[in-house]
C-alpha positions in Angstrom: 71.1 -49.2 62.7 70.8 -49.2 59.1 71.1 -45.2 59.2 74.5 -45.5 61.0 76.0 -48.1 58.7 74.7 -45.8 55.6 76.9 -42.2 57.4 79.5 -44.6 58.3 80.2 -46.0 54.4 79.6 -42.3 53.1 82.0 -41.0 55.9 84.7 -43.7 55.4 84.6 -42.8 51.5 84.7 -38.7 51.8 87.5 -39.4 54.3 89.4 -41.7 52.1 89.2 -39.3 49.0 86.9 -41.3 46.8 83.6 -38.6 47.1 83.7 -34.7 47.4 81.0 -34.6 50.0 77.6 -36.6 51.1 74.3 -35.9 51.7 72.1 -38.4 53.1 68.4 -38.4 55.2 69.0 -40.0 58.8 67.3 -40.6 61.9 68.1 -38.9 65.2 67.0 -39.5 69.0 65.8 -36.6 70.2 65.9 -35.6 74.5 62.5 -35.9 74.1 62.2 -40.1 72.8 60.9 -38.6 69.4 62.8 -39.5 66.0 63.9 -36.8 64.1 64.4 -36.7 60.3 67.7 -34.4 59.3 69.3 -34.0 56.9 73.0 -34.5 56.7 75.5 -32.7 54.9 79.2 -33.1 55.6 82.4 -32.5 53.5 86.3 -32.7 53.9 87.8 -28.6 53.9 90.9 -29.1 54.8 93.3 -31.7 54.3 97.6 -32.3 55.1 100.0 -32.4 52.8 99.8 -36.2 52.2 96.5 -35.8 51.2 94.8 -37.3 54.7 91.4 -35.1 56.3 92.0 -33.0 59.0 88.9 -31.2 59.2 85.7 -31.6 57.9 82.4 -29.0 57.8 78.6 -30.3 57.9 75.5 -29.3 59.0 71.6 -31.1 60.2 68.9 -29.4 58.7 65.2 -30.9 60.3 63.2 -32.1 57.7 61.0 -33.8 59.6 57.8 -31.9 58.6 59.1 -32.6 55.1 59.4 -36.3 55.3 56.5 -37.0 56.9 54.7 -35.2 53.8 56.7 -37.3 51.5 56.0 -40.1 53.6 52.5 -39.4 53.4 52.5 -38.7 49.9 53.9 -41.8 49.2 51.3 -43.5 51.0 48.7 -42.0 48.7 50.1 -43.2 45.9 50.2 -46.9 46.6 47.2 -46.8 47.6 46.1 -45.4 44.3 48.3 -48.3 42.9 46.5 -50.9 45.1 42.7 -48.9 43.6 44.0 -49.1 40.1 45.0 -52.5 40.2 42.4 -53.8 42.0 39.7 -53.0 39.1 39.0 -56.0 36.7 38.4 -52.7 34.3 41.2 -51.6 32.2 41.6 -48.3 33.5 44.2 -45.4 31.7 45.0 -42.0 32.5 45.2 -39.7 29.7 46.8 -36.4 29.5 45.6 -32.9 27.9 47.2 -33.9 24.8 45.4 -37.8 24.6 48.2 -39.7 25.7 48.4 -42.0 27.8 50.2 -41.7 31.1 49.6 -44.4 33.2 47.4 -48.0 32.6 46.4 -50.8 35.4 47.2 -54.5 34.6 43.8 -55.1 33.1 44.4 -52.7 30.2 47.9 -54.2 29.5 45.7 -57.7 29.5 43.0 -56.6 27.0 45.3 -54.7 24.5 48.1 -56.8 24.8 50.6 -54.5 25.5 53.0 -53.9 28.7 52.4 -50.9 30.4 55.8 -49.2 29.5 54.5 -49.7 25.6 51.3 -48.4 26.3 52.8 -45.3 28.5 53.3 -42.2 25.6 50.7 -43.8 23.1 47.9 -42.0 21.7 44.7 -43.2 23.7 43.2 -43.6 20.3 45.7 -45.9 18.9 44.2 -48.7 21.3 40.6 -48.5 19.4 38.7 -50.1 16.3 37.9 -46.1 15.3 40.7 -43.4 16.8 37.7 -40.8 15.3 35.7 -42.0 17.9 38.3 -42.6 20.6 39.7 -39.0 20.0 35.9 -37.4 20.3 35.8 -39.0 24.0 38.9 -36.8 24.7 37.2 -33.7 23.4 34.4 -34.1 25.3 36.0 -35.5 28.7 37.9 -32.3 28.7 35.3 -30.3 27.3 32.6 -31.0 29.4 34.7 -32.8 32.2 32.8 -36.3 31.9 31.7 -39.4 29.9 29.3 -41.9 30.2 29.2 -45.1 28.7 30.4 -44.6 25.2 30.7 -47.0 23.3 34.3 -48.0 21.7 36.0 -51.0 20.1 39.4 -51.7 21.9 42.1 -53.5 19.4 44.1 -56.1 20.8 47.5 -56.4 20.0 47.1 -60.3 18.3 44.0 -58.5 16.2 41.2 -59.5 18.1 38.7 -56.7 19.5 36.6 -56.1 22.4 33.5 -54.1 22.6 33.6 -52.0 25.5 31.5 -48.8 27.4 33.9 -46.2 28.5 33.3 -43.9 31.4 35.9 -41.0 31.9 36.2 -38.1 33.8 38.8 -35.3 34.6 41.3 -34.6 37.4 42.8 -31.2 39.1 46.1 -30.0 39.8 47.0 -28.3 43.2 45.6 -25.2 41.3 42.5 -26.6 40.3 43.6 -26.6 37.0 42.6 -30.0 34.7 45.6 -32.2 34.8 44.2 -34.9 32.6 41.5 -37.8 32.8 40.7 -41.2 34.0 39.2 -43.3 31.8 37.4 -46.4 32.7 36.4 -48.9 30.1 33.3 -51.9 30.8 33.4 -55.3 28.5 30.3 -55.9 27.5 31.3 -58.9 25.1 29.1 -61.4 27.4 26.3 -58.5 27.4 26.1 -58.0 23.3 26.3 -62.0 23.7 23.2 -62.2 26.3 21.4 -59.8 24.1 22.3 -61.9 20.7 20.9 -64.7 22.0 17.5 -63.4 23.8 17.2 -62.1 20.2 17.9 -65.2 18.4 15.4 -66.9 20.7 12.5 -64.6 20.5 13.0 -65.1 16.9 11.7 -68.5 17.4 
């Protein structure tokens, strides 16, 4: 139903003059019972002298092979969403050139930033020491991996959290290295745990 209100409104407004043409993605009833995905083209060629259509030209391409990869690629990517967010970890994505090109909420919690602010920075803007926090990009895409190295990550009201960051690199479709995900562990309760084991074998 909702498909045949959307070709009736574009219809109604190439007919009445107000678009050129339409293109929209519909679902048909095949002979079969099977819904197909087309894709619908349709435009006004010829009109009378007082301007109202007389004839108009389209065409239904199948695209359902196409949609249903879309579909399914669409899929994937929530449910990357749902992985990202789902990590009490600030997690980032960093591209070949150390920016940063996508974040999950915990990150926007401990810097303090929204994602949109954080989206374009420099990955090593976010850190106590951008020496250090450029050297994990080095060697993420150097040697394709990190493991728990340590980095001070700078709030946006000042304060600072110590953290151990694990990264590694991902492919394109041509196996090519895209960029990296980088995973970062507070370990403020740990260095707090350790402080006070010291303070108390002390005594």
């Amino acid at each position: 139903p909702d498909d045949q209100v959307k070709i009736a409104k574009l219809s109604e407004g190439m007919i009445a003059g107000k678009i050129d043409s339409f293109e929209a993605k519909i679902r048909m009833l095949h002979k079969s019972g099977d819904w197909v995905w087309i894709l619908d083209r349709g435009r006004v060629v010829e009109r009378d002298d007082e301007g109202a259509a007389v004839r108009i030209a389209g065409a239904h391409l199948d695209i359902s092979e196409a949609q249903a990869a879309e579909l399914r690629t669409e899929a994937a990517l929530r449910y990357a969403r749902n992985l990202l967010e789902s990590s009490l970890d600030p997690i980032m994505a960093i591209a070949l050139d150390g920016r940063i090109t996508d974040v999950n909420e915990a990150a926007e919690t401990l810097t303090g930033h929204r994602r949109d602010e954080l989206i374009g920075r420099e990955f090593a803007e976010c850190f106590t020491n951008g020496v250090q926090a450029r050297d994990i990009c080095r060697r993420v895409f150097s040697i394709g991996r990190v493991r728990d190295y340590p980095l001070t990550l700078r709030h946006v009201d000042g304060s600072q959290t110590e953290v151990l960051y694990n990264a590694s690199v991902f492919r394109d479709e041509h196996e090519q290295i895209a960029g990296a995900i980088t995973v970062a562990r507070d370990i403020t309760q740990l260095r707090q745990y350790q402080h006070e084991l010291e303070q108390a074998n002390a005594e």
